[in-house]
C-alpha positions in Angstrom: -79.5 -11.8 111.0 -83.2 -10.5 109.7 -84.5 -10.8 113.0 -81.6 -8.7 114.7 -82.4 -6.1 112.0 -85.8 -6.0 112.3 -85.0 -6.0 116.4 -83.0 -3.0 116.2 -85.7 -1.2 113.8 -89.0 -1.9 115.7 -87.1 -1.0 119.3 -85.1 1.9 117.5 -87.2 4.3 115.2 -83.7 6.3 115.0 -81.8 3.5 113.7 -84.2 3.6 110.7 -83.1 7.1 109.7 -79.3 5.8 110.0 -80.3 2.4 107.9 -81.7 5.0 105.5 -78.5 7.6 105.7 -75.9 4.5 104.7 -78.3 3.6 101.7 -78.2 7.0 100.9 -74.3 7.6 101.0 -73.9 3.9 99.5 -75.9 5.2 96.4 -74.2 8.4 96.5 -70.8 6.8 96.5 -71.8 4.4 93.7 -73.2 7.1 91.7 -70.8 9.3 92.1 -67.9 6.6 91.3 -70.1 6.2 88.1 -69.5 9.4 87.2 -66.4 9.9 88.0 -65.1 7.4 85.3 -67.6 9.1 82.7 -66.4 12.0 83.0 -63.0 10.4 83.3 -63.3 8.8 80.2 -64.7 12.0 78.3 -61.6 13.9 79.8 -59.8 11.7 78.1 -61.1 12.1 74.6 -61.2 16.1 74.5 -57.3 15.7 75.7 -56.8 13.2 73.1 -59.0 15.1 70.6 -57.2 18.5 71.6 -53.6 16.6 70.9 -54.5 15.6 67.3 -55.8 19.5 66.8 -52.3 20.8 68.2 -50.7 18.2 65.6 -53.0 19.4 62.8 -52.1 23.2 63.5 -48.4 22.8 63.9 -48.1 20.5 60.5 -50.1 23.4 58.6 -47.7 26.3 60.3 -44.9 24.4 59.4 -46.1 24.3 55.7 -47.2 27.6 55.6 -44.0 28.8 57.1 -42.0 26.7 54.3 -44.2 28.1 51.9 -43.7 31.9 52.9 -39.9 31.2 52.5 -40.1 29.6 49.2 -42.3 32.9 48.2 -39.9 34.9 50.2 -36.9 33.8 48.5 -38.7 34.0 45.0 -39.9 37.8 45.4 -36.4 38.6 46.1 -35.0 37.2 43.2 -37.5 38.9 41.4 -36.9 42.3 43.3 -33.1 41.9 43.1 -33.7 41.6 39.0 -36.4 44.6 39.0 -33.9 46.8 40.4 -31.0 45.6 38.3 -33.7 46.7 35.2 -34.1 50.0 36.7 -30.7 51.1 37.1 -29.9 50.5 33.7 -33.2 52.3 32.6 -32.0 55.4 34.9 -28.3 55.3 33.8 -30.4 55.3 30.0 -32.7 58.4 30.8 -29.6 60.3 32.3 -27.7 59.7 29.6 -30.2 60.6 27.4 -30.8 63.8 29.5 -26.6 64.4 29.2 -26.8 64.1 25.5 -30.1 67.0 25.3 -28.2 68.6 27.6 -25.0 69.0 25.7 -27.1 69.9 22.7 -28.6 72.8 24.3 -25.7 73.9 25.8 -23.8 73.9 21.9 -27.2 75.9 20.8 -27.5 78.5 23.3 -23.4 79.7 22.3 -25.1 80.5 18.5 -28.2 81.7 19.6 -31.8 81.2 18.3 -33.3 84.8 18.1 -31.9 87.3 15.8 -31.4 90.9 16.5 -34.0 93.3 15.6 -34.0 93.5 11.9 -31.7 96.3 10.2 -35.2 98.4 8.5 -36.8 99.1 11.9 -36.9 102.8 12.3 -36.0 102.5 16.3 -34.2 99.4 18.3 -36.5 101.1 21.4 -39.6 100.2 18.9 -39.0 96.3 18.0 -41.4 94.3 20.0 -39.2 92.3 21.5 -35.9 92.0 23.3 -33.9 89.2 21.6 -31.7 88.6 24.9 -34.6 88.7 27.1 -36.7 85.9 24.9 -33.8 83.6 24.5 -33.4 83.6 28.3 -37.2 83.3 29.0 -37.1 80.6 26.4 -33.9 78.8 28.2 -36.0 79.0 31.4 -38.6 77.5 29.8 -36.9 74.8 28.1 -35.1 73.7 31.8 -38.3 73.7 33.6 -39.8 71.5 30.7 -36.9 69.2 31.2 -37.0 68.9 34.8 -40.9 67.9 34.4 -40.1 65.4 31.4 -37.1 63.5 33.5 -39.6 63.4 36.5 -42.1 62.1 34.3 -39.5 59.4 32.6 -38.5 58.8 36.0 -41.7 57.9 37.4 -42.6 55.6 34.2 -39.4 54.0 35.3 -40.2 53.1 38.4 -43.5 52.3 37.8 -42.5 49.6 34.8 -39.8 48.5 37.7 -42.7 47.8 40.2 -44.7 46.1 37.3 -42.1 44.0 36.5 -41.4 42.9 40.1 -44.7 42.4 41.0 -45.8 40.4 37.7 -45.0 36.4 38.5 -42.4 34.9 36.5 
């Protein structure tokens, strides 16, 4: 068998280059089957290494998501009792604001300012107008109120958003 090969190369210089050509693609093929199972096997690990990351993830969502219902559920308990407080502290202030109300109304019938006094030469001379300042003074007193209840009101729902927010 040696001497038939070394026949065919001495007579055959072109034979050489096709003795050389299946070494090649013999190498080729064994190097490249090589590293087709390396890489194979690396394949492999990143898919099982991404599987165990998809795993990890979904186990914290699913905690996470339990725990924002948990939290979810909680703040509305809280915000369901917050609002509960401030409806009893507005039906408080407008009662309150009723009752002032009521007392003002029984006060302006008597009236605060008297008339111009009885020794004054002239009505046309006293200072003042007595129905003129009571009304300024009722204007006064409303616009006073109105800035009061939107005060009261705003202490209200700021105590209400205190309350909600504070943990239990």
């Amino acid at each position: 068998m040696i001497a038939f090969l070394l026949k065919l190369f001495t007579d055959n210089p072109l034979s050489m280059l096709w003795i050389a050509g299946g070494i090649a693609l013999a190498a080729f093929i064994a190097g490249g089957s090589a590293a087709w199972t390396v890489q194979g096997w690396r394949l492999d690990a990143v898919k099982a290494e991404y599987a165990a990351f998809v795993t990890k993830v979904k186990a914290v969502g699913d905690a996470q998501n339990a725990a924002t219902k948990l939290k979810d559920a909680e703040n509305k308990t809280r915000m369901e009792k917050a609002n509960a407080d401030r409806a009893k502290k507005t039906r408080d202030l407008d009662r309150i604001y009723a009752e002032y109300q009521r007392l003002r109304d029984t006060r302006a019938g008597g009236g605060n300012v008297s008339s111009a006094p009885t020794f004054a030469p002239s009505v046309d001379r006293t200072i003042f107008d007595s129905q003129e300042l009571v009304g300024a003074i009722r204007v006064l007193e409303t616009g006073v109120l109105g800035i009061i209840q939107q005060g009261d009101q705003a202490i209200a729902d700021l105590n209400t958003a205190k309350d909600w927010a504070k943990p239990n």
